[in-house]
Structures are given as C-alpha cells and as structure tokens.
MARDREN-932361 format. One line per 10 residues: number of its first residue (from 1); their letters; for each residue x, y, z of C-alpha. Coordinates in steps of 0.02 Angstrom, whole numbers. Example, Ala and Ser with C-alpha at 12.3 -4.5 7.8 and 13.67 -1.06 7.14 Angstrom:
! residues 2
1 = as = 615/-225/390; 684/-53/357
END
This chain:
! residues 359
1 = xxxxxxxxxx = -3846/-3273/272; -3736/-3250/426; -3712/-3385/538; -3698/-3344/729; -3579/-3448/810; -3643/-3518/1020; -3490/-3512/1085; -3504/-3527/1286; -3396/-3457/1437; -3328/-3648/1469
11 = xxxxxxxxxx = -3266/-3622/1275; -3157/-3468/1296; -3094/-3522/1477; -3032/-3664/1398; -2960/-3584/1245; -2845/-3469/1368; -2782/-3634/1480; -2759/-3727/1294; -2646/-3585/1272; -2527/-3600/1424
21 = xxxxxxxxxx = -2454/-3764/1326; -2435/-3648/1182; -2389/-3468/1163; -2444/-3424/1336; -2286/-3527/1394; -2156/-3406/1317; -2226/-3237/1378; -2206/-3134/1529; -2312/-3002/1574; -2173/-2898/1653
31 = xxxxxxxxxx = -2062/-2898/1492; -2183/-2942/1346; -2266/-2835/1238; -2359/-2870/1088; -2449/-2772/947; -2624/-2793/918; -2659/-2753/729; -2831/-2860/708; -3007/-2785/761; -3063/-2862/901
41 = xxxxxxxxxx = -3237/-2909/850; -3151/-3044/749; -3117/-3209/832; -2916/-3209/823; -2933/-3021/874; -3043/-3057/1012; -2971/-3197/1098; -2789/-3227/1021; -2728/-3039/1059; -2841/-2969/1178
51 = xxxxxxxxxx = -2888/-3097/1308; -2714/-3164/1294; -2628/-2981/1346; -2779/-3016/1486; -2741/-3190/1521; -2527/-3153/1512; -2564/-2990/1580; -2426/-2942/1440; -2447/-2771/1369; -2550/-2718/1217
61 = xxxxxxxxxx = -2509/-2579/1103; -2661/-2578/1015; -2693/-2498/816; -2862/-2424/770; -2831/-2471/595; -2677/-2550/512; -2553/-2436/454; -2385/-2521/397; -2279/-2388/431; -2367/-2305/610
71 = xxxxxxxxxx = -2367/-2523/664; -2178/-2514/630; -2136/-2349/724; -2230/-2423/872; -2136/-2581/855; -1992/-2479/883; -2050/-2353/1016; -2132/-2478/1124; -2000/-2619/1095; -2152/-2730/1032
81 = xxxxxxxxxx = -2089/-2928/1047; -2216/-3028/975; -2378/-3006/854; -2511/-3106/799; -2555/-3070/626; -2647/-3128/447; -2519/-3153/291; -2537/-2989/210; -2454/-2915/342; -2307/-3043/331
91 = xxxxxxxxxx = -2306/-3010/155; -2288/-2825/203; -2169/-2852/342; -2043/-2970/219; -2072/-2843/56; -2119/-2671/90; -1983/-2537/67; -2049/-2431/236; -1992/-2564/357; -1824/-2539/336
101 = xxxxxxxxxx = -1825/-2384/414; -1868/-2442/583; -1779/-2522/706; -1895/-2682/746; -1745/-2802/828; -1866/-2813/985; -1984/-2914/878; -1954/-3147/948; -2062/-3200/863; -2234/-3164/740
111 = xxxxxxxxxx = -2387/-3305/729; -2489/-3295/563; -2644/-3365/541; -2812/-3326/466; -2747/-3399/292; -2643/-3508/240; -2451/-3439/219; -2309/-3472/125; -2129/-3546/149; -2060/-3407/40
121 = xxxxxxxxxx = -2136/-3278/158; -2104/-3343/285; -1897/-3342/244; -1913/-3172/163; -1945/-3099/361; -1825/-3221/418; -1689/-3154/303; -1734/-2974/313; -1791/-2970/520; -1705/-3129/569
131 = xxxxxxxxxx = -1892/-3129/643; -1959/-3295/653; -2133/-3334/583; -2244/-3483/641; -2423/-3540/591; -2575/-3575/672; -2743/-3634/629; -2895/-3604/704; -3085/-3561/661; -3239/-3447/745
141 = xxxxxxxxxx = -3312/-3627/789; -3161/-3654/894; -3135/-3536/995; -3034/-3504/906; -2857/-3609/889; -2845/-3788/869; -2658/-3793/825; -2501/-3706/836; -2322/-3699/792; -2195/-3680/938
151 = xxxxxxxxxx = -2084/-3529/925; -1924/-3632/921; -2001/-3761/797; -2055/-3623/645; -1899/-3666/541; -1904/-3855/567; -2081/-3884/512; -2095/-3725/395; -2285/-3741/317; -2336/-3833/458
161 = xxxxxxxxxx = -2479/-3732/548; -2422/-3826/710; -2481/-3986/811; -2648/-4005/900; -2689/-3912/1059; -2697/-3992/1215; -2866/-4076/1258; -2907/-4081/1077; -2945/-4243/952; -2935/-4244/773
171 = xxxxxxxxxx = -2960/-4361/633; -2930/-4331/439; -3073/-4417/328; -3099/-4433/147; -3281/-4401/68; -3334/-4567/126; -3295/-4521/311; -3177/-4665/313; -3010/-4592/442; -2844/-4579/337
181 = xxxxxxxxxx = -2688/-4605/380; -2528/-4512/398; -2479/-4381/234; -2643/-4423/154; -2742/-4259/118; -2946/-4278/168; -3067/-4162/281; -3017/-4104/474; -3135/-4140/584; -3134/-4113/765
191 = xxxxxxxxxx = -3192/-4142/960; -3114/-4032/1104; -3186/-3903/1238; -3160/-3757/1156; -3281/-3819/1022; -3442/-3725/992; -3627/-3785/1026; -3684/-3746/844; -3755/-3616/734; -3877/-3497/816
201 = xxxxxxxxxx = -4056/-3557/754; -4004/-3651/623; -4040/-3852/662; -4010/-3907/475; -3850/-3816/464; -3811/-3910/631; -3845/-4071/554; -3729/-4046/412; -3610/-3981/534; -3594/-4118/655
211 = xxxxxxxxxx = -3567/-4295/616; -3683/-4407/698; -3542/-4456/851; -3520/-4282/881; -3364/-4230/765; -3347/-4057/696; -3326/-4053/537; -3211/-3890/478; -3209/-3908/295; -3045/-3896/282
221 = xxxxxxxxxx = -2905/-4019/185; -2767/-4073/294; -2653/-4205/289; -2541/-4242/458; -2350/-4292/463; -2292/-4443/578; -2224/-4343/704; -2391/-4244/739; -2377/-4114/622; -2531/-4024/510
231 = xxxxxxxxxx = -2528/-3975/350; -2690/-3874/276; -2707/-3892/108; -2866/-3781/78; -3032/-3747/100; -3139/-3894/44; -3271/-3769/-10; -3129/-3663/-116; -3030/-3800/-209; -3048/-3785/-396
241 = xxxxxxxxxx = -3124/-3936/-480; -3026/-3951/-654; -3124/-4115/-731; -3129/-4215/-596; -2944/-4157/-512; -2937/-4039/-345; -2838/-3892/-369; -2793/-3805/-191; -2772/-3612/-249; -2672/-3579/-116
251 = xxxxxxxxxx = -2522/-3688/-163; -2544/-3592/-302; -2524/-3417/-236; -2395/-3467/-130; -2279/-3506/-287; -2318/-3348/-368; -2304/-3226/-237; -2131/-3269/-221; -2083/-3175/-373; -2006/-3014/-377
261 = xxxxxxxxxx = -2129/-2921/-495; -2290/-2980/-371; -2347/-2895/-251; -2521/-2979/-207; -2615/-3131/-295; -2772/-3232/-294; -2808/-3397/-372; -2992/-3428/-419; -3084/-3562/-523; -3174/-3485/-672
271 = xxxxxxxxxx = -3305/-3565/-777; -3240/-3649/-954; -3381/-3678/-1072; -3309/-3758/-1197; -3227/-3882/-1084; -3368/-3874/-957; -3264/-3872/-802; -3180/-3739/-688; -3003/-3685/-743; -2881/-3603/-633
281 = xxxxxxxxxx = -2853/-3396/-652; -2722/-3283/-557; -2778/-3115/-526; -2609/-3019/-504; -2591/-2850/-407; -2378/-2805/-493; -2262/-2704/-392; -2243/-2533/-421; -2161/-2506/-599; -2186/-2657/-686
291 = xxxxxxxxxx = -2281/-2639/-816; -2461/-2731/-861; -2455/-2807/-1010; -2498/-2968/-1118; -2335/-3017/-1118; -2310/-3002/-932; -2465/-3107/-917; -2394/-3240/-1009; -2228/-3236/-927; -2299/-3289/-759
301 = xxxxxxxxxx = -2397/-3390/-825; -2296/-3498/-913; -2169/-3482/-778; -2299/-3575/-645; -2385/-3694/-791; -2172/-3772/-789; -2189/-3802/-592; -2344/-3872/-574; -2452/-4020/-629; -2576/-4019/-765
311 = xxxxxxxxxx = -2741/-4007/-690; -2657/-3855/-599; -2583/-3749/-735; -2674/-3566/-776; -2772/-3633/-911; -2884/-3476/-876; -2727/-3367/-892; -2681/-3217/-789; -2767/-3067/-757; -2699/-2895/-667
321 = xxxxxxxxxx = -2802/-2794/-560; -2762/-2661/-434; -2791/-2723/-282; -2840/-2906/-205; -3022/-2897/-91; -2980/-2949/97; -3080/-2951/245; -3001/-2835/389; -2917/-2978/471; -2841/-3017/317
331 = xxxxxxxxxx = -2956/-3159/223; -2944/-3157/44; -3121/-3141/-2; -3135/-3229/-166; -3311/-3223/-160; -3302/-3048/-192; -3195/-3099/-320; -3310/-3224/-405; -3438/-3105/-406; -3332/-2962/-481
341 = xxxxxxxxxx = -3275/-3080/-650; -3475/-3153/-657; -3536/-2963/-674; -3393/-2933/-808; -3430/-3101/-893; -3611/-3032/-906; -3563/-2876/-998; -3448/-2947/-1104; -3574/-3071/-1167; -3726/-2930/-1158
351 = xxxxxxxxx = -3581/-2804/-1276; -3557/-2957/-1393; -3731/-3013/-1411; -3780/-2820/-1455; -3830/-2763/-1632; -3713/-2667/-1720; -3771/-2544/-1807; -3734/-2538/-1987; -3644/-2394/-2098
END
C-alpha cells in the first residue's frame, strides 16, 4: 500500500536554506544552467532540480522524458553546467557510445543520488568528461537531502555520499538501538527540520517509524568516517541474509558493472531450499555483441566469487536478461524483480510436477 508522506511548508523552506551550505553555494543564476532529467512529481525532481533553479534562480532546461542522446545535444546547445541525476544515467554518461559525439565541456560538475553509485563509475566520467561526479543521499521523508558531497571534495572521498546537512543530527545504531561508533556499519537514523510529520493515516506505521525520543529511523546501513564522512551500505530491508551473514547487493553490483562485457546488473537474494537460506543471484543485462551463454555465466561469476567473501559469492549463479526494472528516477526495483523469478519458479516447479504422458 502506498504511503503518503506529511511533509509541511516549514520542511521544504528549510530544505532550500539547508542547501545554500551545499550546492546552492556554487551556483549563479546569471551563468548557471542545469538539466533537469527527473520527473518532477518525484522528491529529488521536485525539490533538488526544480525549486533549486527557483531558489538559485539558475536556468532549467527541462526533458519530458530521458533521452540520452536529445539530454546530450542540449548539454551542448544550452552550455548545461551542472545536473542532478540517478546512476543509470552516470552509467550512460561514462559508457554509452552516443556521448562522444557531443561537445559537453560546459558540464562542472554532476550529483547522483537516488541509489547507491559506484567508484568505477564514477572515474569512468571522470576519465572520459573530466566531469566530476559527487553523491548525495536523501529520502521522500526528508525533504529530501540529508547529505551531500562538495563539488571540490568528489575525488577525495569517492563513495562517500557526503557529510550531514546543516541543522541536521544523526546517529548510527545496531539492532539493539545501541549508537555505534566511527566505521562501524548499523541503521541511520535521524532528527532535523526538513524531517517529515509521518505517514498520512497510518499511526502504527508511525510507531515503527519513530523511535520513542523522536529519531527517524531510515532503514538504511551506514557507517561514518572520522572526519564526518557517510558511507551507505544498503537498504536494511534489501540486504541478503546468507545463513546468518548480511550481504549488501549493491557492493555487489558495483564490482560487476565495472566490466567491459556489462552493461546493467542487479543483485537479488533468491530462496535455496536445500540450504534453507537466501543466496545471492546477478541478473546481467551484456553489452551489445557479447554473447549469452553458460560459459559467460560462469566467467563472471567466478570472476566476482575470487573478490569477495564467502557469504557473498553467487552461490545462486548468474542469470542474463534483457533489461534491469527501474523506477523513472532511476531506482532499481528489485521487487519487480523478486516477483518476476517467484512466477518463473512457479512454472518451473508446476512443468516438473506435470504427468508425462507415456509412448
């Protein structure tokens, strides 16, 4: 069921002055232009890119729909110098063969958020753009950022989704609520203006939501470096439970999408039932012209079962499909995912369980 998010007046007014510590800081509305590529009923779309072109009063070249190759031609006709976008367009931006026909040298900087994103992508625009790429994090709840990187600190802290915004508190807590300390991973939770009210008739989901002092808790793993830093992990809700061990599928995906034959991937637990747990699978989208076959399967993964730990190898192998399911502002939706291997799971027990019919 969706949940409808109270988020007040007071919340988005302070959102925008958050900002001027941030972003806001580095753009001028008389020589600033930026792209706007998300739909604007979304939260980043909403408030990132459109009220900050308001706020900045910085021009918007705005895109009904994303197209890769009409977003680069307006980069280059309307000297576009900063974007705010999910990964997938990174990943398109650092990979895609189109881009190099456009001149997009106007481009400072890009901020990606919306999912976690990778070092490798991150270099792969550096190297191709010498466009620097910097994280934030953020969440509908929020406003919707509750950190950011600094332009000039992207390469420094590269998989960093920034430090806290201004007015903000955070704490990092294992499952016993007890606060953590510095580079140990447990659940973000939160207090700042720019936090909602709660869920829109929903008082149990409230209760869950809020801990009893008033902290928000996101779901989300983090872990924070001494100097101020976050890290995100994962979603608490999406980690893969291998006997007992966490398994964050984005760190996953992030190693495999830096090789040359991928072109998209998702990580999802599926259920083992001889081992009675969840085991890690890659569903792999492979570039134009490599061929999909068992052996390629293998390949990667025993090429990613060598870099990683046990409880995180690809014990349920590697599948290829044709295309990854993402929300329009760029979510993997592994949900849709899930439900797309149960209903093949299903047939492939109802074909097995069948009688065959005798000659």
């Amino acid at each position: 069921m969706p949940k409808g998010v109270m988020l007040s007046h007071y919340n988005i007014v302070a959102q925008a002055r958050q900002g001027e510590k941030g972003d806001l800081r580095t753009i001028s509305w008389d020589t600033d232009a930026q792209l706007g590529v998300l739909p604007f009923f979304h939260i980043y779309g909403l408030v990132i890119v459109l009220a900050t072109s308001v706020f900045t009063g910085a021009t918007c070249v705005v895109l009904p729909k994303f197209d890769l190759e009409k977003a680069c031609r307006l980069i280059q006709d309307h000297s576009i110098t900063f974007m705010y976008v999910p990964p997938p367009i990174v990943l398109a931006l650092g990979k895609h063969p189109v881009v190099a026909k456009y001149d997009l040298s106007s481009l400072r900087w890009i901020n990606s958020a919306a999912a976690p994103l990778s070092r490798e992508l991150a270099v792969a625009v550096w190297e191709r753009l010498k466009v620097g790429v910097k994280q934030g994090y953020g969440l509908s709840e929020t406003s919707p950022a509750v950190m950011l990187q600094l332009p000039e600190e992207w390469w420094k802290f590269q998989g960093s989704v920034g430090r806290l915004y201004p007015s903000m508190e955070a704490k990092i807590v294992d499952e016993d609520g007890t606060e953590l300390g510095y580079n140990q991973s447990g659940e973000l939770l939160l207090k700042g203006p720019n936090v909602f009210s709660g869920y829109w008739k929903r008082p149990e989901l409230n209760k869950d939501t809020f801990t009893e002092d008033g902290w928000y808790k996101t779901g989300d793993i983090f872990y924070c470096c001494p100097k101020g830093n976050f890290y995100i992990t994962d979603r608490k809700k999406e980690l893969i439970k291998y006997k007992g061990f966490q398994v964050p599928p984005a760190e996953l995906e992030a190693k495999l999408i830096g090789r040359d034959d991928i072109a998209d991937v998702c990580v999802i637990g599926v259920w083992d039932k001889e081992q009675h747990t969840e085991i890690p699978r890659a569903y792999v989208v492979l570039k134009p012209g490599v061929p999909e076959t068992e052996a390629k399967a293998r390949e990667i993964a025993d090429w990613l079962n060598a870099k990683v730990a046990p409880p995180k190898k690809l014990r349920g192998g590697v599948r290829f499909i044709k295309e990854i399911p993402k929300s329009q502002a760029g979510k993997i939706l592994r949900r849709v995912l899930r439900d797309q291997v149960k209903k093949e799971e299903e047939q492939e027990e109802a074909k097995a369980a069948a009688p065959k019919a005798k000659l």
